[in-house]
Backbone as CSV, one residue per row, in Angstrom:
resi,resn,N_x,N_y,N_z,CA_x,CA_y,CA_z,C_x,C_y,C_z
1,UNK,-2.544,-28.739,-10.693,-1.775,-28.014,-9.709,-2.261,-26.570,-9.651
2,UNK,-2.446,-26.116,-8.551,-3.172,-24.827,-8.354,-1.781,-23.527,-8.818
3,UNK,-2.376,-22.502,-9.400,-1.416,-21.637,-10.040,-1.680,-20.213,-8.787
4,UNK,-0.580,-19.370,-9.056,-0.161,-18.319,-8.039,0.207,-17.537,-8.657
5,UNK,0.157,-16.201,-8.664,-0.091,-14.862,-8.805,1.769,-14.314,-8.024
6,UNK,2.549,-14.090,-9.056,4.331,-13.499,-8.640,4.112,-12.185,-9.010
7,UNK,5.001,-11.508,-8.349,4.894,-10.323,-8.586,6.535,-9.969,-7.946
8,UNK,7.906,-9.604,-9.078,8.602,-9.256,-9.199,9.165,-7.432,-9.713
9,UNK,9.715,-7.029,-8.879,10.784,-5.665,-8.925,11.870,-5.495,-9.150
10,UNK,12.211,-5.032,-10.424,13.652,-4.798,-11.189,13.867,-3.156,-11.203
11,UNK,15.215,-2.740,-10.597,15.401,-1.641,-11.322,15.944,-1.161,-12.241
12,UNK,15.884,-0.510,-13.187,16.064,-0.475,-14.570,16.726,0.654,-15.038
13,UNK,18.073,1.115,-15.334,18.241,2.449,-15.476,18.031,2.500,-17.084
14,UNK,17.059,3.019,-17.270,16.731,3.578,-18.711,15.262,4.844,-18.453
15,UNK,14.887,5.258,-18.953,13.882,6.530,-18.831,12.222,5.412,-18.938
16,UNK,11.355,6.287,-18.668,10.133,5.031,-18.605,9.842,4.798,-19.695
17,UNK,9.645,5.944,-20.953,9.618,5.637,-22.227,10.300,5.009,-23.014
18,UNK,11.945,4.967,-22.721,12.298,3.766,-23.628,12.290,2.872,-22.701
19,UNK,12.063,2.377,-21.638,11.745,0.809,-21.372,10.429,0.591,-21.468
20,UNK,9.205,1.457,-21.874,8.298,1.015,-22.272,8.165,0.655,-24.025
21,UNK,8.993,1.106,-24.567,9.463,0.795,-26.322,10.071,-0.875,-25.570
22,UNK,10.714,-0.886,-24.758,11.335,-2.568,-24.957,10.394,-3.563,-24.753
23,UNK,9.067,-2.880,-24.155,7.422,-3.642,-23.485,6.938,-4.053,-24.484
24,UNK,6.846,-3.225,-25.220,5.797,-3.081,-26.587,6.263,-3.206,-28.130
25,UNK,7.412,-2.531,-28.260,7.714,-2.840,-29.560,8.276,-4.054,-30.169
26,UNK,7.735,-4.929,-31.384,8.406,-5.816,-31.856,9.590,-6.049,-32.157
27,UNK,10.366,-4.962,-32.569,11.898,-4.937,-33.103,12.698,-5.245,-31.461
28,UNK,12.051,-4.737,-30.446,12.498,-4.598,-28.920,12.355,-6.039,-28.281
29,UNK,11.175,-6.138,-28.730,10.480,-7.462,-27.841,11.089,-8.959,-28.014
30,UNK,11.490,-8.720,-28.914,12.581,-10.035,-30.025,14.121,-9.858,-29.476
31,UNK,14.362,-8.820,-28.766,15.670,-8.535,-28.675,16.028,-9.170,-26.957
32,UNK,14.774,-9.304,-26.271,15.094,-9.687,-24.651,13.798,-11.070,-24.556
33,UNK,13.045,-10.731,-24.806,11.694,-11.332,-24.222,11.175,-12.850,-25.135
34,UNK,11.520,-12.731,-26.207,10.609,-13.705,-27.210,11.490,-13.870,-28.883
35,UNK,11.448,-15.060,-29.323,12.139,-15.292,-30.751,11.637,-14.172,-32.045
36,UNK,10.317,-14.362,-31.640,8.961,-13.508,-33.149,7.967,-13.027,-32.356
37,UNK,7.155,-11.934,-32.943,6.056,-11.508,-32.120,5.538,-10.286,-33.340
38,UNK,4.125,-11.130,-33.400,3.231,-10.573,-34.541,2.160,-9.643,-33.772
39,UNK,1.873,-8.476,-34.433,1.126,-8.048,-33.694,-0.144,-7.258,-34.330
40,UNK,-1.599,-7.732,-33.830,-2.663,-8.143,-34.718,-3.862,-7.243,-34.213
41,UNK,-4.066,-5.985,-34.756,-4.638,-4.995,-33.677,-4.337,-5.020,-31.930
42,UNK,-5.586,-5.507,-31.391,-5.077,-5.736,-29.445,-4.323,-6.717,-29.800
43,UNK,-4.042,-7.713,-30.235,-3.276,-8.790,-30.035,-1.862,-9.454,-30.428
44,UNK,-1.253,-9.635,-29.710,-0.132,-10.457,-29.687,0.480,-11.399,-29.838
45,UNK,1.143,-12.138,-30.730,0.679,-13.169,-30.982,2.656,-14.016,-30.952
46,UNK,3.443,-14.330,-29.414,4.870,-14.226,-29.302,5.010,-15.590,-29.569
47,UNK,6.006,-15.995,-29.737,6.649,-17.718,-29.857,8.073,-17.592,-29.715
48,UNK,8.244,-18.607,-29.272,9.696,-19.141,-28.662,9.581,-20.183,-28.863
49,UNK,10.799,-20.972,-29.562,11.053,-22.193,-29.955,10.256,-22.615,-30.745
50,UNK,8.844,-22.007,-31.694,8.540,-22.654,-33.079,7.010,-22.803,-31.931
51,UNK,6.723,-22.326,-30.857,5.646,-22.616,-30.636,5.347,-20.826,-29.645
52,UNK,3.761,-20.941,-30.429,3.475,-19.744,-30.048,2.227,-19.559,-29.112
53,UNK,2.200,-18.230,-28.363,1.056,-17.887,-27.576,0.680,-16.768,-28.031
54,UNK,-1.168,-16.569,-27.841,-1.493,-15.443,-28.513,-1.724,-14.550,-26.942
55,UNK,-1.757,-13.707,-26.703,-2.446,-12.246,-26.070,-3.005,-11.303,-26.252
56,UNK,-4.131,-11.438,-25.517,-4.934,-9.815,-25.700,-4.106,-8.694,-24.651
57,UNK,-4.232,-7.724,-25.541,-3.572,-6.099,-24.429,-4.849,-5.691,-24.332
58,UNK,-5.213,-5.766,-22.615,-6.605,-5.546,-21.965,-6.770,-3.623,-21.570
59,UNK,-5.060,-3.691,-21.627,-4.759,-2.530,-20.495,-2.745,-1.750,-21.079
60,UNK,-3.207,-0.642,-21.390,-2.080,0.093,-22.275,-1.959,1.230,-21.973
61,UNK,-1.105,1.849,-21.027,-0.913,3.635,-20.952,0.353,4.367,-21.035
62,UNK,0.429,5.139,-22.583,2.133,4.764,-22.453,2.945,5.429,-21.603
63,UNK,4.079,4.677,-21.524,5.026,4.859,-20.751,5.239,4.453,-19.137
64,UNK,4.046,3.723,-18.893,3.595,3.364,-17.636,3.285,1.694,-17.499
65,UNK,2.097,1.344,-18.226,1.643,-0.083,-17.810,1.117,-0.575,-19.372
66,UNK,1.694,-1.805,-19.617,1.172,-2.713,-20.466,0.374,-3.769,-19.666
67,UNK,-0.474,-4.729,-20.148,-1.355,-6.112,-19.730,-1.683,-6.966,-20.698
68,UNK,-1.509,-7.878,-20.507,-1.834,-8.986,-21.553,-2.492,-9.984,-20.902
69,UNK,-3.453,-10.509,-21.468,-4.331,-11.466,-20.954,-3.911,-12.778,-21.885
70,UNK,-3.678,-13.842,-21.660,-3.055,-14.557,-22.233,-5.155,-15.616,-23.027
71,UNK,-4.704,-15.951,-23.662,-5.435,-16.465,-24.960,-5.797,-17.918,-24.739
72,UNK,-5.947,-18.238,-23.028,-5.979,-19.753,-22.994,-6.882,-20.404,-21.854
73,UNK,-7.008,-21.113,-21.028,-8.126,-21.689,-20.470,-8.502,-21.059,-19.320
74,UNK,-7.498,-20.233,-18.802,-7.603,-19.464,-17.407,-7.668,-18.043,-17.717
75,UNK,-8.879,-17.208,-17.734,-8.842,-16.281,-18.055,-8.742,-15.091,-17.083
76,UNK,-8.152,-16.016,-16.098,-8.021,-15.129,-14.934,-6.455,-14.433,-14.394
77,UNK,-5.506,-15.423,-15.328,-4.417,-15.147,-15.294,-4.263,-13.911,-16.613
78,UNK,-2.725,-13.179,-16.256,-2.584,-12.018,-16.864,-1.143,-12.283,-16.702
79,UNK,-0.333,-11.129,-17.689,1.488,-10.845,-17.952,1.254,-9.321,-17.921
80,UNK,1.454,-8.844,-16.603,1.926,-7.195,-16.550,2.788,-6.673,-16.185
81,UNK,3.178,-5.521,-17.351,4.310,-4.714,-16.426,4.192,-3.401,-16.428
82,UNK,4.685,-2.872,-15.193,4.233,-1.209,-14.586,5.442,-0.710,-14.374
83,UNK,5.221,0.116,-14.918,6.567,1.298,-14.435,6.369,2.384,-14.159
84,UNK,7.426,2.379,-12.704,7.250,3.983,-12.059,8.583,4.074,-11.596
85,UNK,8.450,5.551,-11.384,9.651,5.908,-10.637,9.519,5.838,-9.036
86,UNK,10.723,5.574,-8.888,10.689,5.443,-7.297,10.903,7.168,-6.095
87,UNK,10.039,7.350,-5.877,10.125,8.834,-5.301,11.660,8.911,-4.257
88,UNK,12.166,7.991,-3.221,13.402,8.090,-2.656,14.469,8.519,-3.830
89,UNK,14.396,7.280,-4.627,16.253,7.077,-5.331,15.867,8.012,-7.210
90,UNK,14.750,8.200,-7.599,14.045,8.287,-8.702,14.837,7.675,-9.639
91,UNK,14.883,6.295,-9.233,14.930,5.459,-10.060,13.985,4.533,-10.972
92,UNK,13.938,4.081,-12.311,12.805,3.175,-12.825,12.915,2.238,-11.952
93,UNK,11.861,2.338,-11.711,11.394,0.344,-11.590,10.269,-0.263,-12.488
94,UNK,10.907,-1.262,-12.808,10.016,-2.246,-13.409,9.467,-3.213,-13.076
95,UNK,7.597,-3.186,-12.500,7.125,-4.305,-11.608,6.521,-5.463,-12.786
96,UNK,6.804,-6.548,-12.038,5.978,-7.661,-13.525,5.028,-8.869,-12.455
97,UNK,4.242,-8.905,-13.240,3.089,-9.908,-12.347,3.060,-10.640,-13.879
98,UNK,2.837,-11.997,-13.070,2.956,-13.266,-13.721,2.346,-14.092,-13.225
99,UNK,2.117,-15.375,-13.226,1.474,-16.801,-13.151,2.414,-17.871,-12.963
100,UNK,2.602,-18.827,-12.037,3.167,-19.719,-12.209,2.266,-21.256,-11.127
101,UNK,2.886,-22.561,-11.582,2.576,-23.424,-11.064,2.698,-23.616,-9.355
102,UNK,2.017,-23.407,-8.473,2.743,-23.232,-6.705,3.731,-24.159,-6.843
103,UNK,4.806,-23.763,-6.226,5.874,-24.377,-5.977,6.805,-23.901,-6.566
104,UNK,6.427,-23.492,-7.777,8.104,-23.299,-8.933,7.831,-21.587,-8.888
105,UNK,7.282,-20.807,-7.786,7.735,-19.192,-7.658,9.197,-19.236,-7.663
106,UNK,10.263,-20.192,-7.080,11.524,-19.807,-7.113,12.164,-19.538,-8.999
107,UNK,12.043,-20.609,-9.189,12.302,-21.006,-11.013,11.711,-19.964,-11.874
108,UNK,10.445,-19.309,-11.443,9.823,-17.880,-12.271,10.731,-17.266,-12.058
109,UNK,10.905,-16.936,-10.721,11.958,-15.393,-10.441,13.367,-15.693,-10.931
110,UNK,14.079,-16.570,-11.208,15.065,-16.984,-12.012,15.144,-16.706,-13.200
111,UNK,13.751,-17.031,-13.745,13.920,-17.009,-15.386,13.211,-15.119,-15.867
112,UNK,12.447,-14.604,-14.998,12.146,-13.278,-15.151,13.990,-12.671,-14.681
113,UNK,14.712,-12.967,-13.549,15.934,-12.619,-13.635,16.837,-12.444,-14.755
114,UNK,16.999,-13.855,-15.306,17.446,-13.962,-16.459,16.944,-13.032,-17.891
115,UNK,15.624,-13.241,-18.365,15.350,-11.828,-18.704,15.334,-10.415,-18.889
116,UNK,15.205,-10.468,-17.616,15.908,-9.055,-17.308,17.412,-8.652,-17.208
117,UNK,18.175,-9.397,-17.307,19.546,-9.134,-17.619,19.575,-8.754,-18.957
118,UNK,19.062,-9.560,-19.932,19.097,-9.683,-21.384,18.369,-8.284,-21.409
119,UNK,17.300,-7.932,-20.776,16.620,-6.530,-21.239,18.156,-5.585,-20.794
120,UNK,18.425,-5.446,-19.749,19.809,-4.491,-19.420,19.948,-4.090,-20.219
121,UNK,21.084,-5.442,-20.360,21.831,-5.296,-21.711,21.886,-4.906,-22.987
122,UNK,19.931,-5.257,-23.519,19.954,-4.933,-24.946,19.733,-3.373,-24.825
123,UNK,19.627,-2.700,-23.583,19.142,-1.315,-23.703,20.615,-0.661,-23.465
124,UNK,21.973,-1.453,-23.058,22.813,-0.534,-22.795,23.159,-0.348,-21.627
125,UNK,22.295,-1.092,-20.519,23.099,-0.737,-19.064,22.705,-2.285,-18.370
């Protein structure tokens, strides 16, 4: 099944630096995103449910953009997220590009939804 390129916008009230600590840090990353997450110079190495994926971080500037290139047959796919402020409302936003199977873009944006509630929350708003 041919895969597709999502690209989702959350706004986030927290400052860019601590929602870039919830991107990157392990103690953070365990708290919204993933069960465990080892982290091995560039690499990443997250699991959920007793089964894990590794990632390379291709692309890192803090407070702005993380990238991860995921560790598996398509090296064309990537997990990014960018943050900027929005010049109208100067509010965060948090953009995320992802991968999914065509067809199930609805079911990504559900479960990045869901996510992102849990990020809210673990930050306090």
């Amino acid at each position: 099944m041919a895969r597709v390129k999502v690209v989702f916008e959350f706004v986030v009230k927290a400052s860019p630096t601590i929602l870039f600590h919830f991107l990157t840090e392990p103690a953070c990353l365990v708290r919204w995103f993933c069960d465990v997450v080892d982290i091995q110079g560039d690499y990443y190495v997250f699991s959920w449910n007793g089964s894990s994926e590794v990632a390379e971080v291709v692309e890192d500037i803090e407070d702005e953009k993380i990238k991860f290139v995921w560790d598996n047959e398509n090296k064309n796919e990537f997990l990014e997220f960018f943050i900027y402020k929005s010049d109208v409302t100067d509010e965060t936003i948090l953009r995320i590009t992802d991968f999914c199977d065509q067809g199930e873009e609805k079911d990504q944006r559900l479960l990045w939804e869901s996510q992102i509630f849990t990020l809210k929350k673990e930050m306090g708003g």
